[in-house]
C-alpha angles and dihedrals in degrees: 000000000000086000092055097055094043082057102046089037084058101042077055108044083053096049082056085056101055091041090058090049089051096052088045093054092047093055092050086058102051079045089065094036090056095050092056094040080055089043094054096045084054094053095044080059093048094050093035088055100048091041079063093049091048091043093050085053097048092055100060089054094052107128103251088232115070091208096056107100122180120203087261096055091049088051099051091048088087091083116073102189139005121243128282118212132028086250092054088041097048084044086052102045085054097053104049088040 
């Protein structure tokens, strides 16, 4: 009877091992998750800041009459929205690059 338990204390105390393991390894994981989730937060900011800068510029440069169109803005008009999310816009960059 002593040996059973020793063997079922051990085939548990083993199974508490791997577990543990497991969870570690799990934790490891989110870690990383959440550092890109923060990385990429970081890089939305980034974009979102310098889409402001380039938006403010352009602004400025915009032809004071509307029905005025130059050969750049009929080529552009090609393209009816920009893209809406860093995965379309990387997907993008790298098409038309």
């Amino acid at each position: 009877m002593n040996s059973i338990i020793q063997h079922l204390y051990s085939m548990l105390n083993g199974l508490w091992y791997q577990h543990q393991k497991d969870l570690d390894a799990r934790d490891e994981h989110i870690a990383d998750l959440e550092m890109i989730i923060s990385n990429n937060k970081y890089e939305i900011n980034e974009l979102r800041s310098q889409l402001d800068q380039y938006q403010s510029v352009l602004s400025v440069y915009q032809p004071i009459n509307k029905y005025h169109h130059t050969d750049n803005e009929h080529h552009r008009s090609g393209v009816s929205a920009p893209p809406s999310t860093l995965c379309t816009l990387i997907v993008w960059e790298k098409s038309n690059w």
